[in-house]
PDB file of N, CA, C, O and CB in Angstrom:
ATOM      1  N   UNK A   1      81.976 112.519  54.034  1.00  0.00           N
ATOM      2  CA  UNK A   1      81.254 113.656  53.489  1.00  0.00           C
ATOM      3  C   UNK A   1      80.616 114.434  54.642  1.00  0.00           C
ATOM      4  O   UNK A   1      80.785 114.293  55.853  1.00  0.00           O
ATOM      5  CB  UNK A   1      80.178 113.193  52.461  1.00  0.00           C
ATOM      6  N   UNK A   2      79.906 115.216  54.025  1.00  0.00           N
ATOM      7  CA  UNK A   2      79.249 116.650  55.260  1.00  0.00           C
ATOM      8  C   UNK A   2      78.427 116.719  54.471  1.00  0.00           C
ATOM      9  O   UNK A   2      78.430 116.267  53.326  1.00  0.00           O
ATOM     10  CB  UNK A   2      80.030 118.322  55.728  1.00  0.00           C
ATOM     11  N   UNK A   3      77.392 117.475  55.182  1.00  0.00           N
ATOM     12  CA  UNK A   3      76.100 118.113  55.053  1.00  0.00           C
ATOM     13  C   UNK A   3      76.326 119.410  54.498  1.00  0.00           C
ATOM     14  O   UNK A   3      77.421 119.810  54.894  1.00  0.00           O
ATOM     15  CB  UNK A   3      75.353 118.209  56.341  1.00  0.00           C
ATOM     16  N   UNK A   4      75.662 120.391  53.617  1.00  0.00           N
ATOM     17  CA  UNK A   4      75.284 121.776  52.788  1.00  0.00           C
ATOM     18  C   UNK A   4      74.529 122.004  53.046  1.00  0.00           C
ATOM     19  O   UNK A   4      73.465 121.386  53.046  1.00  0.00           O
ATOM     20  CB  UNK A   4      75.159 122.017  51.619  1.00  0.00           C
ATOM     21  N   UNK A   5      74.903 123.446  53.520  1.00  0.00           N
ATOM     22  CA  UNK A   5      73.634 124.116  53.744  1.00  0.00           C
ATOM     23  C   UNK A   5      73.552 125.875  53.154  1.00  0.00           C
ATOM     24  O   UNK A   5      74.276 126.813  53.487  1.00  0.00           O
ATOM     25  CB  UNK A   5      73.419 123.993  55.458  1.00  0.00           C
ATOM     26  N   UNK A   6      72.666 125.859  52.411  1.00  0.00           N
ATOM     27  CA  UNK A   6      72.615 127.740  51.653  1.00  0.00           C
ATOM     28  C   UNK A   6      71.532 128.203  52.344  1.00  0.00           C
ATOM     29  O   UNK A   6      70.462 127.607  52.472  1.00  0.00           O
ATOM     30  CB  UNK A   6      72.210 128.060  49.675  1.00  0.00           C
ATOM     31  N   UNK A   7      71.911 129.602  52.926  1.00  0.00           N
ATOM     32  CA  UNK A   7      70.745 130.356  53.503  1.00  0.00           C
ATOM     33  C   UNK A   7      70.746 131.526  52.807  1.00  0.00           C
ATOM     34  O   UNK A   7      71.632 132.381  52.789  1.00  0.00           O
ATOM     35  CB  UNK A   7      70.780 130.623  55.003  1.00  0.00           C
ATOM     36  N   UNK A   8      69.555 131.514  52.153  1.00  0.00           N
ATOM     37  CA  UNK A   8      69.383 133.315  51.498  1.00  0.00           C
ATOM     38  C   UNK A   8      70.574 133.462  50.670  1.00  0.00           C
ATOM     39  O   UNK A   8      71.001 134.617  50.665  1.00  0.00           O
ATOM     40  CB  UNK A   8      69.453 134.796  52.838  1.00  0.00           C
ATOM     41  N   UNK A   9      71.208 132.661  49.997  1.00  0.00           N
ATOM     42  CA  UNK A   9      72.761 132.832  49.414  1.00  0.00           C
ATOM     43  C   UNK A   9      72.275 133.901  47.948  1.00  0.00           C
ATOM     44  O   UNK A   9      71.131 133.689  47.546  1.00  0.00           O
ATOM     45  CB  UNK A   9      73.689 130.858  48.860  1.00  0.00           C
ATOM     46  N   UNK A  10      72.977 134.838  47.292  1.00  0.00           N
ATOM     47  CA  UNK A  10      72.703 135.040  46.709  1.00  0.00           C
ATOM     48  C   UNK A  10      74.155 136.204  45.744  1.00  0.00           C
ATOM     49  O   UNK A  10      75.023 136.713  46.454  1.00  0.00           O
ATOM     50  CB  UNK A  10      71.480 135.172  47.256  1.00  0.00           C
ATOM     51  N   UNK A  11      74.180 136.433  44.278  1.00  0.00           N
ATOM     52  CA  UNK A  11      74.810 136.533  43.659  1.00  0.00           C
ATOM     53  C   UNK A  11      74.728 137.702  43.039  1.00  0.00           C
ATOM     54  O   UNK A  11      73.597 137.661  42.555  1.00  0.00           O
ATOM     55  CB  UNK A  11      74.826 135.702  43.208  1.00  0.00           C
ATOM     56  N   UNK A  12      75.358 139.053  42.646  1.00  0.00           N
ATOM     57  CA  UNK A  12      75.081 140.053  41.908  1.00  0.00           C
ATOM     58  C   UNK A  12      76.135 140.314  41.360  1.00  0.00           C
ATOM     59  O   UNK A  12      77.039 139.890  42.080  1.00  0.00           O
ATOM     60  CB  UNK A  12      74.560 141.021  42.442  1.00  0.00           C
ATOM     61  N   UNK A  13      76.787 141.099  39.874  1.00  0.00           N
ATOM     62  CA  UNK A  13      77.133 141.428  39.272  1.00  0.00           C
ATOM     63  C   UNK A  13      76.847 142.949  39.215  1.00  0.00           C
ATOM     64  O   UNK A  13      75.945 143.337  38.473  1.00  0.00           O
ATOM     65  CB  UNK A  13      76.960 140.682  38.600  1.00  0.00           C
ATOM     66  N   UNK A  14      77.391 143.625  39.777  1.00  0.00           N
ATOM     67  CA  UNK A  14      76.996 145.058  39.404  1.00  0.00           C
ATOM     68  C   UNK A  14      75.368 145.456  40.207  1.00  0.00           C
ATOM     69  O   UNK A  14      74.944 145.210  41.336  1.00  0.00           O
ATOM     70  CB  UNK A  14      76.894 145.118  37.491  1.00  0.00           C
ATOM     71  N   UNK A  15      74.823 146.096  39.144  1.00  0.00           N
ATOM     72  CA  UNK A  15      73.187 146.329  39.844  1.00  0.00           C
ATOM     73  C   UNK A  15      72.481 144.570  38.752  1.00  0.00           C
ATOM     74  O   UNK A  15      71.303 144.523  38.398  1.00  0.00           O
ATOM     75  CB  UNK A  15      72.069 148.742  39.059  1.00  0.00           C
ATOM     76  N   UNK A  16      73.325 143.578  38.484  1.00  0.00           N
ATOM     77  CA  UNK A  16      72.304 142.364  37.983  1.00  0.00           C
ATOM     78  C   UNK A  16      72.612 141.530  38.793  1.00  0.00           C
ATOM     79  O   UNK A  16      73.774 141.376  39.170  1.00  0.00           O
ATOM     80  CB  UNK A  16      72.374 141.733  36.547  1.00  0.00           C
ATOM     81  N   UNK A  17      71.638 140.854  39.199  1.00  0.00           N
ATOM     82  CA  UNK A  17      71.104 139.848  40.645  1.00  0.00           C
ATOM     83  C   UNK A  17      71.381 138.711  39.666  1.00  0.00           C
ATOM     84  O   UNK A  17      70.849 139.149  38.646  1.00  0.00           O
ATOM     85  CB  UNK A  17      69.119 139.963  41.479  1.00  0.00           C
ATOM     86  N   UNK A  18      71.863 137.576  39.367  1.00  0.00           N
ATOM     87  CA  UNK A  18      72.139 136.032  39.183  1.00  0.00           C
ATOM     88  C   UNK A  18      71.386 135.076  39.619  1.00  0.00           C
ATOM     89  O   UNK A  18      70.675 134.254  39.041  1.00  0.00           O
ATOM     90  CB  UNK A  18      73.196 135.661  39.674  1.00  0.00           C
ATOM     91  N   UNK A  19      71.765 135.394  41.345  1.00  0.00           N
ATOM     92  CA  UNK A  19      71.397 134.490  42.190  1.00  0.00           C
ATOM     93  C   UNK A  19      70.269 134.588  43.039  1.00  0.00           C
ATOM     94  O   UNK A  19      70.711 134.857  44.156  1.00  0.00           O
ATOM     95  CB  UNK A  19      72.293 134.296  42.827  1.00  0.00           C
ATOM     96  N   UNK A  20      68.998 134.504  43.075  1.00  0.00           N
ATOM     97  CA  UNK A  20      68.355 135.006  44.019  1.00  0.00           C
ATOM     98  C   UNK A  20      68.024 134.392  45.192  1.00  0.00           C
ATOM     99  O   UNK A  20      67.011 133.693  45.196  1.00  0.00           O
ATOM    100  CB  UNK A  20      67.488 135.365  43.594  1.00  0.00           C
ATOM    101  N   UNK A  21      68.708 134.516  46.246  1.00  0.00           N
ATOM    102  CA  UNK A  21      67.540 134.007  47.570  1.00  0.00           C
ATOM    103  C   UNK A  21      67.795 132.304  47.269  1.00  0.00           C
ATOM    104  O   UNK A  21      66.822 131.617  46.958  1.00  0.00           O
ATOM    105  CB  UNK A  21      65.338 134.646  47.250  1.00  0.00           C
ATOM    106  N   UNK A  22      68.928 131.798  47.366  1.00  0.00           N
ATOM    107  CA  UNK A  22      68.805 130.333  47.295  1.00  0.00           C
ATOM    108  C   UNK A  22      68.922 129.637  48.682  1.00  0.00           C
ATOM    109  O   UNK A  22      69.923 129.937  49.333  1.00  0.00           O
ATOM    110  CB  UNK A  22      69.886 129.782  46.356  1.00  0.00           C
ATOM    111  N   UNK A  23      67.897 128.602  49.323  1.00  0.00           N
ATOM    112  CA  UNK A  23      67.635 127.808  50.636  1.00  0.00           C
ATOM    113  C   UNK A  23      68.069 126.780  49.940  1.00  0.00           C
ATOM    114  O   UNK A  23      67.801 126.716  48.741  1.00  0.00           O
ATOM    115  CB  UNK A  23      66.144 127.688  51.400  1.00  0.00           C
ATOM    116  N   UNK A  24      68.685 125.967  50.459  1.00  0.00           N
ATOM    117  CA  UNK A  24      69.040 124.233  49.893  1.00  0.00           C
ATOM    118  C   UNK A  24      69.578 123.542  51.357  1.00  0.00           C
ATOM    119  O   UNK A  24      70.132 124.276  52.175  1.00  0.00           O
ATOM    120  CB  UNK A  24      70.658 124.102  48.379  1.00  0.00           C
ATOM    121  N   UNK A  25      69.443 122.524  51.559  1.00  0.00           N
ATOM    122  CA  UNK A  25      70.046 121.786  52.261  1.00  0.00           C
ATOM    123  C   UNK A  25      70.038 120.195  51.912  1.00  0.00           C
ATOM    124  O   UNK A  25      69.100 119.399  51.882  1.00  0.00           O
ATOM    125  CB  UNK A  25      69.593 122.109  53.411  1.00  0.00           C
ATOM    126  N   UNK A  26      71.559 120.009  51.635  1.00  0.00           N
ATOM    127  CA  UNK A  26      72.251 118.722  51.404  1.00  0.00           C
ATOM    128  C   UNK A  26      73.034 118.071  52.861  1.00  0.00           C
ATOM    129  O   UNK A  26      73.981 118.419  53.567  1.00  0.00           O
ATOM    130  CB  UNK A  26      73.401 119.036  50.160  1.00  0.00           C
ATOM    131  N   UNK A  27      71.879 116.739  52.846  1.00  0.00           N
ATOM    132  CA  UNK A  27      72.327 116.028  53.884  1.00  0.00           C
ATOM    133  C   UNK A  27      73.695 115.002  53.950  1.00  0.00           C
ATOM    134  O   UNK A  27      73.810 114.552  52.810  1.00  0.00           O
ATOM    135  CB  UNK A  27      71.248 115.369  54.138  1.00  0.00           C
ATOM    136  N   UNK A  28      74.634 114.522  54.703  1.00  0.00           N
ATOM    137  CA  UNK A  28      75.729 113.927  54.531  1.00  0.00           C
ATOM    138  C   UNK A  28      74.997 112.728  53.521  1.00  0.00           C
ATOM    139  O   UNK A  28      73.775 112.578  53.555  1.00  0.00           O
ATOM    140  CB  UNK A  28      76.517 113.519  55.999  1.00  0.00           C
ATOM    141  N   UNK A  29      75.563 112.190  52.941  1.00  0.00           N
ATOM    142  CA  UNK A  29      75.461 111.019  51.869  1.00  0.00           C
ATOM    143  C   UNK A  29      74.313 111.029  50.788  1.00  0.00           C
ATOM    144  O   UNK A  29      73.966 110.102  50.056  1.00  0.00           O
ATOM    145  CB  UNK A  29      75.281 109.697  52.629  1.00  0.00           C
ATOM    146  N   UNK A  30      73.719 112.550  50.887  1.00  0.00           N
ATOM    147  CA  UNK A  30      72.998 112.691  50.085  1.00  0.00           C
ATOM    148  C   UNK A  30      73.128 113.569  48.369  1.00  0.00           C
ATOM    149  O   UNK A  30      73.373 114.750  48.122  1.00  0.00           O
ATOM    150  CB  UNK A  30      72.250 113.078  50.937  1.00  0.00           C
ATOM    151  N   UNK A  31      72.891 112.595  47.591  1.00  0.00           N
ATOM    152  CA  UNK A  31      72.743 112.723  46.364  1.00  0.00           C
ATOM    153  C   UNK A  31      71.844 113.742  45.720  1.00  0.00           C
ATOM    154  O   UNK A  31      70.633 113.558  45.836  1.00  0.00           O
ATOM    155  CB  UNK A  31      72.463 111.658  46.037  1.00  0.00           C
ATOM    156  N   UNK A  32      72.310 114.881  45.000  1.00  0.00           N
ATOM    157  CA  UNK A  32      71.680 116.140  44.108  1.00  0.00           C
ATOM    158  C   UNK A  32      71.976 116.277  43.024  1.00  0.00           C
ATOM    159  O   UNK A  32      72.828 115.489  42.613  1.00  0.00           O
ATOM    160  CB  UNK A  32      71.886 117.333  44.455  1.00  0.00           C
ATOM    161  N   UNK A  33      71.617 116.968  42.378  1.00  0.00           N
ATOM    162  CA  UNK A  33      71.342 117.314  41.222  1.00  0.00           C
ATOM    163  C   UNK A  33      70.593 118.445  40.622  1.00  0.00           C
ATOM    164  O   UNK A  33      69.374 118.600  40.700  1.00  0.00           O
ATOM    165  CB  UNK A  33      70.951 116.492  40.920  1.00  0.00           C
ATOM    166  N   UNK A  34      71.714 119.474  39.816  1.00  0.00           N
ATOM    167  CA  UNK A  34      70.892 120.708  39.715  1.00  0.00           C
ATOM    168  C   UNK A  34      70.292 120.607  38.457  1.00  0.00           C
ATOM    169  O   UNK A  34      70.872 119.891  37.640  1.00  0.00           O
ATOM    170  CB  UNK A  34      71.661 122.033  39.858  1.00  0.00           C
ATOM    171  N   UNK A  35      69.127 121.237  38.079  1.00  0.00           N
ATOM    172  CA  UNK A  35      68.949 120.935  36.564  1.00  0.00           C
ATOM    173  C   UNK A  35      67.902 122.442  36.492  1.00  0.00           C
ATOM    174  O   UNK A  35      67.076 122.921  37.269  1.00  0.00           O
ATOM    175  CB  UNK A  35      68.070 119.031  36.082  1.00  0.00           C
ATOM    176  N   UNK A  36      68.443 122.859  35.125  1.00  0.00           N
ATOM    177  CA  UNK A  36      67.740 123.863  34.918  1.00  0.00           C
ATOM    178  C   UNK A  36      68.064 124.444  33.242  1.00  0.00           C
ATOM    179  O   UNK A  36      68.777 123.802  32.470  1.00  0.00           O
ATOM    180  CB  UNK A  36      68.076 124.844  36.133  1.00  0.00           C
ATOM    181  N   UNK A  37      67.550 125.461  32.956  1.00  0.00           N
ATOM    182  CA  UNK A  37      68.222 126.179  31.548  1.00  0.00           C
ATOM    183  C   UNK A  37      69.644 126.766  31.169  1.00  0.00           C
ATOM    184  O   UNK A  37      70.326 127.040  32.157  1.00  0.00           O
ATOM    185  CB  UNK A  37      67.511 127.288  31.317  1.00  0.00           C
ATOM    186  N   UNK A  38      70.235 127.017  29.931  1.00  0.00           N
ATOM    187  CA  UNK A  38      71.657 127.847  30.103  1.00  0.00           C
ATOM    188  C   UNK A  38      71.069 129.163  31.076  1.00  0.00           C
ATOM    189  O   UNK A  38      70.040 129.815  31.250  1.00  0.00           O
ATOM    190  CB  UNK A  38      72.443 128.472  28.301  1.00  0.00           C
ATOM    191  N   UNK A  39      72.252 129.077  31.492  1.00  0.00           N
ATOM    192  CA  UNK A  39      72.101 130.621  31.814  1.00  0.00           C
ATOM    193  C   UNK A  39      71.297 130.778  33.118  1.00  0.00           C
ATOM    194  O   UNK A  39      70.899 131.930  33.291  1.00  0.00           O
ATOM    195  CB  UNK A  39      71.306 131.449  30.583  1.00  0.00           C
ATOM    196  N   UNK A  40      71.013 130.027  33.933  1.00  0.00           N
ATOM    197  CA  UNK A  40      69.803 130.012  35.034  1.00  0.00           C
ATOM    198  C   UNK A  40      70.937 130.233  36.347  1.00  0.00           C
ATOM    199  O   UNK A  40      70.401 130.750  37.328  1.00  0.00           O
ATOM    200  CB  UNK A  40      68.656 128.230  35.094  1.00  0.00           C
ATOM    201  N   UNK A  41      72.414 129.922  36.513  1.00  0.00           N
ATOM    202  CA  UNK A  41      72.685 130.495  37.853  1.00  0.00           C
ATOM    203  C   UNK A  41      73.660 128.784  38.353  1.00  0.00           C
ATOM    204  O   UNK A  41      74.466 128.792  39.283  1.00  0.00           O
ATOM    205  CB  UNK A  41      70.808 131.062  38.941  1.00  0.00           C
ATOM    206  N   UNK A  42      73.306 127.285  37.398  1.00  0.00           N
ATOM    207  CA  UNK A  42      73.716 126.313  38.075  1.00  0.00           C
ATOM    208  C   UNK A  42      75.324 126.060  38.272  1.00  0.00           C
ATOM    209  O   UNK A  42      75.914 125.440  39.157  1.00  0.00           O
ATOM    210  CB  UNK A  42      73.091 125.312  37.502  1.00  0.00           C
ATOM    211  N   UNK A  43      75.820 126.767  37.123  1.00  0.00           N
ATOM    212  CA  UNK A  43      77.677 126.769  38.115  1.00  0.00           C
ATOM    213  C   UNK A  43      78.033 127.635  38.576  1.00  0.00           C
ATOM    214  O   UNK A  43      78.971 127.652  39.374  1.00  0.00           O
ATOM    215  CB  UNK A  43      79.040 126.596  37.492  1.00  0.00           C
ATOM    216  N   UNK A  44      77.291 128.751  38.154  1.00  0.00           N
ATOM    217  CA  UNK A  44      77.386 130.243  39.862  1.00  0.00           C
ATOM    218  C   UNK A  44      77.076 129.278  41.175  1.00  0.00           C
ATOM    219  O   UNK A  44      78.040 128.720  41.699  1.00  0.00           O
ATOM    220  CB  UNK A  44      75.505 131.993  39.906  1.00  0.00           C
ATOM    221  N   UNK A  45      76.056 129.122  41.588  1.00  0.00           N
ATOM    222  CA  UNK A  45      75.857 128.405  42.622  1.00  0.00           C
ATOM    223  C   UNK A  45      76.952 127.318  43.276  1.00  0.00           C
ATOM    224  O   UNK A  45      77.341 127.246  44.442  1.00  0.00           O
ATOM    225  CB  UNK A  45      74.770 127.849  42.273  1.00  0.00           C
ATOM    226  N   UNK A  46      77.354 126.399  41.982  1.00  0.00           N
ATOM    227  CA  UNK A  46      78.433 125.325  42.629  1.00  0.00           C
ATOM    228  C   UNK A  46      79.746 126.206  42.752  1.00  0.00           C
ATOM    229  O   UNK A  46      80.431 125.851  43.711  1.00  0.00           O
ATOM    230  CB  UNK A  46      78.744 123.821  41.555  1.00  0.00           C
ATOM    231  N   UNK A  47      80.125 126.968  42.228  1.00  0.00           N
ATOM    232  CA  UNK A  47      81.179 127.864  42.075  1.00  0.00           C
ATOM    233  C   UNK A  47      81.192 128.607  43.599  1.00  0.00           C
ATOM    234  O   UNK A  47      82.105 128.754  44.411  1.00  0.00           O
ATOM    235  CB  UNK A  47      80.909 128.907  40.715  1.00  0.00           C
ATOM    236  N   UNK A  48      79.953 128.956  43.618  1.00  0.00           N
ATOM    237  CA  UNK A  48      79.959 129.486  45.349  1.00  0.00           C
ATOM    238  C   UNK A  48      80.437 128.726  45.943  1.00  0.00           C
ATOM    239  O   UNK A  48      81.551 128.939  46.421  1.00  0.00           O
ATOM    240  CB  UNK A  48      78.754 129.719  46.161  1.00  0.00           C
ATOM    241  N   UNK A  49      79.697 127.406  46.164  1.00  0.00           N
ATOM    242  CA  UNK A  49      79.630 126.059  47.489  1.00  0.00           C
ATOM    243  C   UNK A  49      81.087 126.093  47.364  1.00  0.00           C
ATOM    244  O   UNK A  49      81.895 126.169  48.290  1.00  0.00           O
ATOM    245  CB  UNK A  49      78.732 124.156  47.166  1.00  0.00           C
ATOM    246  N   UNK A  50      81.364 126.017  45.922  1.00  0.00           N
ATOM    247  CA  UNK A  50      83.326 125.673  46.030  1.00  0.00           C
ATOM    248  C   UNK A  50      84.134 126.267  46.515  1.00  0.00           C
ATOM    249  O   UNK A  50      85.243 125.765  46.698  1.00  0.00           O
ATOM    250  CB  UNK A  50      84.138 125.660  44.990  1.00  0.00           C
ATOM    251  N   UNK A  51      83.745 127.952  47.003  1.00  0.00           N
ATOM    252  CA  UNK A  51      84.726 128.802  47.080  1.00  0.00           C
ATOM    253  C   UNK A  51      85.278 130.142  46.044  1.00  0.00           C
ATOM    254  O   UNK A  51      85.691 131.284  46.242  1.00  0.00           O
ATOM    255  CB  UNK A  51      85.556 127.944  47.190  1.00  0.00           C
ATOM    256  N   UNK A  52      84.990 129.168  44.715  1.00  0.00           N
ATOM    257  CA  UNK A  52      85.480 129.987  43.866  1.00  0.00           C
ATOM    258  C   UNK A  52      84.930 131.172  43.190  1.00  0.00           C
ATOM    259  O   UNK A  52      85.316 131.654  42.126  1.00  0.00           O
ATOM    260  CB  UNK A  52      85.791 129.347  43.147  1.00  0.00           C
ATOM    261  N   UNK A  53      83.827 131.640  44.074  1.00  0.00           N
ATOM    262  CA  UNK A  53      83.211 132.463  43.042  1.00  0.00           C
ATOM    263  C   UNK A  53      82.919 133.131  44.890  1.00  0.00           C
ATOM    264  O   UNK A  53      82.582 132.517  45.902  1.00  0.00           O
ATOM    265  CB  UNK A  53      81.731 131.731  41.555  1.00  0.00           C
ATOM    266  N   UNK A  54      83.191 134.405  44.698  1.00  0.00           N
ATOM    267  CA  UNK A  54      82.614 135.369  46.021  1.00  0.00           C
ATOM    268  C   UNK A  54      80.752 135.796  46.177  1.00  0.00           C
ATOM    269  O   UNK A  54      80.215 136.444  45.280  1.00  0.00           O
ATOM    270  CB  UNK A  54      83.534 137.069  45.786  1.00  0.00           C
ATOM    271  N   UNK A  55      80.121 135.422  47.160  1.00  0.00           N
ATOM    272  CA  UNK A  55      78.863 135.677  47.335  1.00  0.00           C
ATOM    273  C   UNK A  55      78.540 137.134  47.707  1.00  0.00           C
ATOM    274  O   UNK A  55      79.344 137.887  48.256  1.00  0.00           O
ATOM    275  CB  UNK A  55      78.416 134.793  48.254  1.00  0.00           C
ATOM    276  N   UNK A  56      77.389 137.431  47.384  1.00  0.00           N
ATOM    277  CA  UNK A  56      77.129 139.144  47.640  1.00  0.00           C
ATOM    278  C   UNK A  56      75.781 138.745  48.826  1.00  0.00           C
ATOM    279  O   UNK A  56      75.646 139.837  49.377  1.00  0.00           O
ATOM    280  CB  UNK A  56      76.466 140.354  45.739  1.00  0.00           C
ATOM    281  N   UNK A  57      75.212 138.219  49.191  1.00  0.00           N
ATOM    282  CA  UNK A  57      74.455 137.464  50.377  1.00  0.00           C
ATOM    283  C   UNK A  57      74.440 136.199  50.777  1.00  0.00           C
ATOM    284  O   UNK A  57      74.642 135.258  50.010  1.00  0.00           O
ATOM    285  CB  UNK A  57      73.336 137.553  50.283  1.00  0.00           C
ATOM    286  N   UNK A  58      74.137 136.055  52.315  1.00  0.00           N
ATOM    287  CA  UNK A  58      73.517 135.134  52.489  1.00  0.00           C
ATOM    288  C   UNK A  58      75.094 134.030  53.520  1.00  0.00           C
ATOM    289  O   UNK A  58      76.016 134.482  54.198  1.00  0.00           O
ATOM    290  CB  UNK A  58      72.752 134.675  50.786  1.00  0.00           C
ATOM    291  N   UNK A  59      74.806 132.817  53.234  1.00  0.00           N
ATOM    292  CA  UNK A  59      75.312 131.501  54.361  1.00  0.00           C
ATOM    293  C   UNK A  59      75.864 130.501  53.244  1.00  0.00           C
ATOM    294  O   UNK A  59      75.269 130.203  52.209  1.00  0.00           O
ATOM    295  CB  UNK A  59      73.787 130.603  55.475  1.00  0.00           C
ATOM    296  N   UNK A  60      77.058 130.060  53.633  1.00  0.00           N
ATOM    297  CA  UNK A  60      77.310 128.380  53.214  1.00  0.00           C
ATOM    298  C   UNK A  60      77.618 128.181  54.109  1.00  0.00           C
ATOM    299  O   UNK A  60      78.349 128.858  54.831  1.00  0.00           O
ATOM    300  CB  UNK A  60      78.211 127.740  52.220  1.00  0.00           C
ATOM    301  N   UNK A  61      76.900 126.702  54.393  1.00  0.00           N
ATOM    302  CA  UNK A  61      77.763 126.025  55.761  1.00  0.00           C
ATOM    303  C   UNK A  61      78.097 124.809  55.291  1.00  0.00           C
ATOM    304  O   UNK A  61      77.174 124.290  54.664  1.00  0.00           O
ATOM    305  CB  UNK A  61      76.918 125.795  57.273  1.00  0.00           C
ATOM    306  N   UNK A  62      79.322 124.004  55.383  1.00  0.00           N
ATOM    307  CA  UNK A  62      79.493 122.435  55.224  1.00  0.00           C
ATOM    308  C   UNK A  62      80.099 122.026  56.589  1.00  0.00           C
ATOM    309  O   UNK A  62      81.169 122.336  57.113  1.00  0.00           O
ATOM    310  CB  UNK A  62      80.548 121.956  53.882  1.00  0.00           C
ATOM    311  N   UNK A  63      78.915 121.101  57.070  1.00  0.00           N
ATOM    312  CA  UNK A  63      78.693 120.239  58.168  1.00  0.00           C
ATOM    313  C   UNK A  63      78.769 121.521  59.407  1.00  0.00           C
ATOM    314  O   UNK A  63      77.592 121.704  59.719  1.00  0.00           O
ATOM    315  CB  UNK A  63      79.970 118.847  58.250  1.00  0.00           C
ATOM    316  N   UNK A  64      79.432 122.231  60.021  1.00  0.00           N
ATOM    317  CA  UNK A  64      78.772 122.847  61.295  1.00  0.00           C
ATOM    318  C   UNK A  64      79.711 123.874  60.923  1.00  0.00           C
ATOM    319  O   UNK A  64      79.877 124.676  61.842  1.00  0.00           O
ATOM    320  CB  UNK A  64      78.786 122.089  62.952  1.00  0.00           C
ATOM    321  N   UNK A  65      80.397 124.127  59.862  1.00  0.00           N
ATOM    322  CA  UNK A  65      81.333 125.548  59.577  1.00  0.00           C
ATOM    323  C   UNK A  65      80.852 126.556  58.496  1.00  0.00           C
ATOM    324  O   UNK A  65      80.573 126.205  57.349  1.00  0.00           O
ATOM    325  CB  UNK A  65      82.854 125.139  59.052  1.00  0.00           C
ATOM    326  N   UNK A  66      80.784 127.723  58.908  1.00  0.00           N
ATOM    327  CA  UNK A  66      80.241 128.823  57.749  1.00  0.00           C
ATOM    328  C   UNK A  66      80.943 129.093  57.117  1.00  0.00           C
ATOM    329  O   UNK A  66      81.398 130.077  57.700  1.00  0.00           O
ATOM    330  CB  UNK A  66      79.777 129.977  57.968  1.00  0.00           C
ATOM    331  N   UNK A  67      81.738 128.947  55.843  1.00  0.00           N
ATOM    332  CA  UNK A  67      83.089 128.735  55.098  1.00  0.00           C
ATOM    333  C   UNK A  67      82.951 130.307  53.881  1.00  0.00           C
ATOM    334  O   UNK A  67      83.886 130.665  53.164  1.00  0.00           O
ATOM    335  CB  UNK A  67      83.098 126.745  54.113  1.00  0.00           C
ATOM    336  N   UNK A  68      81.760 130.915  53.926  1.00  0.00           N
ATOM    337  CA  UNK A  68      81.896 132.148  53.477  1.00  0.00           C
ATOM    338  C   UNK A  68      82.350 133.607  53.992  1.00  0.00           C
ATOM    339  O   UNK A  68      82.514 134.683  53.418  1.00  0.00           O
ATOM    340  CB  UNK A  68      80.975 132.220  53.155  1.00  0.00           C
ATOM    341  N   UNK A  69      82.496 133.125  55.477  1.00  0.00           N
ATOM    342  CA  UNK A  69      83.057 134.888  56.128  1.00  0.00           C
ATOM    343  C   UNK A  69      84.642 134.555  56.478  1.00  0.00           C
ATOM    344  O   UNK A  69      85.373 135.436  56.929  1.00  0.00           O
ATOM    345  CB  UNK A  69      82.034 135.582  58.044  1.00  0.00           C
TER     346      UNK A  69
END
């Protein structure tokens, strides 16, 4: 495994913001868990880390590579 890291990552739809301003950092062998309401942004976010969803700001890095530019 690798380390995650989100800087300022963030998500918009048009003029509607999703994502705001997310900092996280996941260390190698470390265990998370998102928890929140419908509708709050938690498989936008993994959808980012994955690739599959395009970011409108901000950083992903896993382990020492920035995998969003």
């Amino acid at each position: 495994m690798a380390s995650v890291s989100l800087r300022q990552v963030r998500k918009s739809y048009d003029s509607h913001a999703v994502v705001h301003g997310v900092d996280l950092e996941v260390a190698d062998q470390e265990f998370v868990v998102l928890v929140g309401p419908s509708g709050c942004g938690k498989s936008t976010l993994l959808r980012m880390i994955a690739g599959l969803e395009d970011i409108t700001g901000g950083e992903i890095g896993i382990g020492e590579r920035v995998v969003n530019q």
